[in-house]
Residue, then its C-alpha position, 0 to 999 in steps of 0.5 A: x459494547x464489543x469492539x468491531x471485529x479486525x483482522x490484519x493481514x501481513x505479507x511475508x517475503x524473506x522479510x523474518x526479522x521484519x515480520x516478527x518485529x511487527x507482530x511483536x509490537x502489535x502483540x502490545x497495541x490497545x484493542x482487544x478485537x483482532x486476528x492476525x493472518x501472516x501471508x508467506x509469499x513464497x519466502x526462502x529458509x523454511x520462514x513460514x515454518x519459523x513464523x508458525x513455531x514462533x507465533x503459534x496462536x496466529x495462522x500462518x499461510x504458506x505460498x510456494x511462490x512469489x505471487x505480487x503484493x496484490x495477490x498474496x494479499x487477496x488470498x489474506x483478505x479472502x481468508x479474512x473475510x470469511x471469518x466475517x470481521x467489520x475491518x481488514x487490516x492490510x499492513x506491511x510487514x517492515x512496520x512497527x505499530x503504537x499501542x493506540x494505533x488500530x484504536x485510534x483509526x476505528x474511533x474514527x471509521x465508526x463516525x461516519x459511514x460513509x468512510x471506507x479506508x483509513x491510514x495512519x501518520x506514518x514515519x521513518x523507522x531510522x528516525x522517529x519523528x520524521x514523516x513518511x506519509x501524513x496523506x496522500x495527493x494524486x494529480x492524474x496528469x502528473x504525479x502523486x505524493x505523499x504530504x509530509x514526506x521526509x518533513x520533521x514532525x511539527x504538528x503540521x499534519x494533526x488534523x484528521x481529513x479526507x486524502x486522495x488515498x491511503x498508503x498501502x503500507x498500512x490500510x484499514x478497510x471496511x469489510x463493504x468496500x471489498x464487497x462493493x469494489x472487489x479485491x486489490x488489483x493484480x496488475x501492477x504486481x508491485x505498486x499502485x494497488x493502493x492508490x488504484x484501490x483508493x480511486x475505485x473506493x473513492x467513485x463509489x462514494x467512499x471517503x478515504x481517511x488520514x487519521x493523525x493520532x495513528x501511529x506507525x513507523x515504516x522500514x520505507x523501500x526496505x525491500x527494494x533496498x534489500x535486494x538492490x532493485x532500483x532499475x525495477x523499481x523506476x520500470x515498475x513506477x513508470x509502468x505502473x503510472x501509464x495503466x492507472x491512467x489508463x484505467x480511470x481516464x476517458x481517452x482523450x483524457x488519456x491521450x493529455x496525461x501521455x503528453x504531459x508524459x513525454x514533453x513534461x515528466x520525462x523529460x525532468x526525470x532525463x535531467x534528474x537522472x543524468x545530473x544526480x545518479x549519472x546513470x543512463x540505465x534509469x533512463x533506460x528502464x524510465x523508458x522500458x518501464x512506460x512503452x510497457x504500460x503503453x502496450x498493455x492497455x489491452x489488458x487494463x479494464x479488468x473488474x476484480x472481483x470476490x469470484 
């Protein structure tokens, strides 16, 4: 029997190094079945012509601007899908993936039909064995997180299960869910499309699985890192975390989470902040970050379509 059709999609964005170390290892992995389309989001240094030089036999799609993670990865999850595979693959391209990893999940995602988005265990590339994501948890008041964090691997997490959602980072995705919920949303420009995405999917009845014996290793925040953007990334998270709410809340539930906001949330992040980094600017971008994801509630009930 044929294997189902799978077709990864990787986002480039001056990450050159990164990307070719992840294609070279799925170059390795155990399934025979798949395509890979790399995105170059707009990237610096002619990289998506080194990228098509280097990797001939995989197509290479060239942005000439950065256009956010959600919409580089529509337009590889449009090209996709017209080549009519069974699975999407959305994997970041500071990865590196096991032999068995893409094998492992479609074992699984063809058991039920009723699974729409599997995620593998994922850990640190400086160190092997510690976890990065073994499922994920989202409290709609509070916070979300993801199970395993910075935990050493001792077996805890080796059962397969059903999870809040499926880190972006690595998603494999049935080609219905994107007919029935549409494309990732746009936004958020830089995360919490794959939580967003994972409720959608999950009110449409599908099952969002963490699948352990998938394996895959993650340069975590290498890009944030790499180009020094944390202030960004405290705006982009509080920000973010208001229109979530917002989109999937009624309004007085809505109206509780900002409460819990203001007389819970940040007022930790306040103590947090001021006793480890003893830096007022995360404060200020705390603040920036949520009064932004405060006023743009006008633009929030969007429906993201195929269209």
């Amino acid at each position: 029997m044929t294997e189902p059709k799978v077709i990864i999609v990787i986002v480039n964005w001056n990450g050159l190094q990164d990307t070719v170390e992840c294609i070279e290892s799925l170059m390795k992995i155990e399934y025979p079945n798949y395509d890979v389309i790399i995105i170059d989001n707009g990237s610096s240094n002619d990289e998506a012509k080194k990228l098509k030089g280097r990797f001939g036999g995989i197509r290479v799609v060239e942005i000439k601007r950065n256009l956010g993670f959600a919409i580089a990865n529509n337009i590889g999850i449009q090209i996709a899908l017209r080549d009519d595979p069974e699975y999407v693959l959305l994997l970041n391209n500071d990865t590196i993936v096991d032999r068995k990893f893409l094998k492992k999940m479609i074992v699984v995602a063809e058991s039920n039909s009723h699974t729409g988005i599997l995620g593998p265990k994922m850990y640190f590339y400086d160190d092997k064995n510690m976890l990065w994501y073994a499922g994920g948890k989202l409290n709609m008041y509070f916070k979300h997180t993801q199970e395993g964090l910075l935990n050493h691997d001792d077996g805890k997490y080796n059962e397969i299960k059903k999870t809040d959602y499926v880190a972006g980072a690595c998603m494999l995705i049935k080609r219905d869910v994107f007919e029935n919920i549409g494309l990732l949303p746009r936004e958020y420009y830089l995360g919490w499309e794959d939580i967003d995405f994972c409720i959608a999917a999950r009110r449409k009845g599908y099952l969002c699985i963490f699948v352990p014996s998938s394996k895959i290793w993650h340069k975590a925040s290498a890009s944030f890192k790499r180009h020094n953007l944390n202030y960004k990334q405290v705006f982009l998270g509080f920000r973010n975390r208001v229109i979530v709410r917002h989109k999937y809340l009624s309004n007085s539930r809505f109206a509780l989470f900002i409460l819990m906001q203001v007389f819970v949330v940040i007022p930790m992040h306040i103590i947090y902040y001021i006793s480890v980094y003893k830096d007022l600017k995360r404060i200020t971008a705390m603040f920036d970050g949520f009064v932004a994801g405060v006023k743009e509630r006008s633009t929030r009930k969007i429906k993201y379509t195929l269209d």
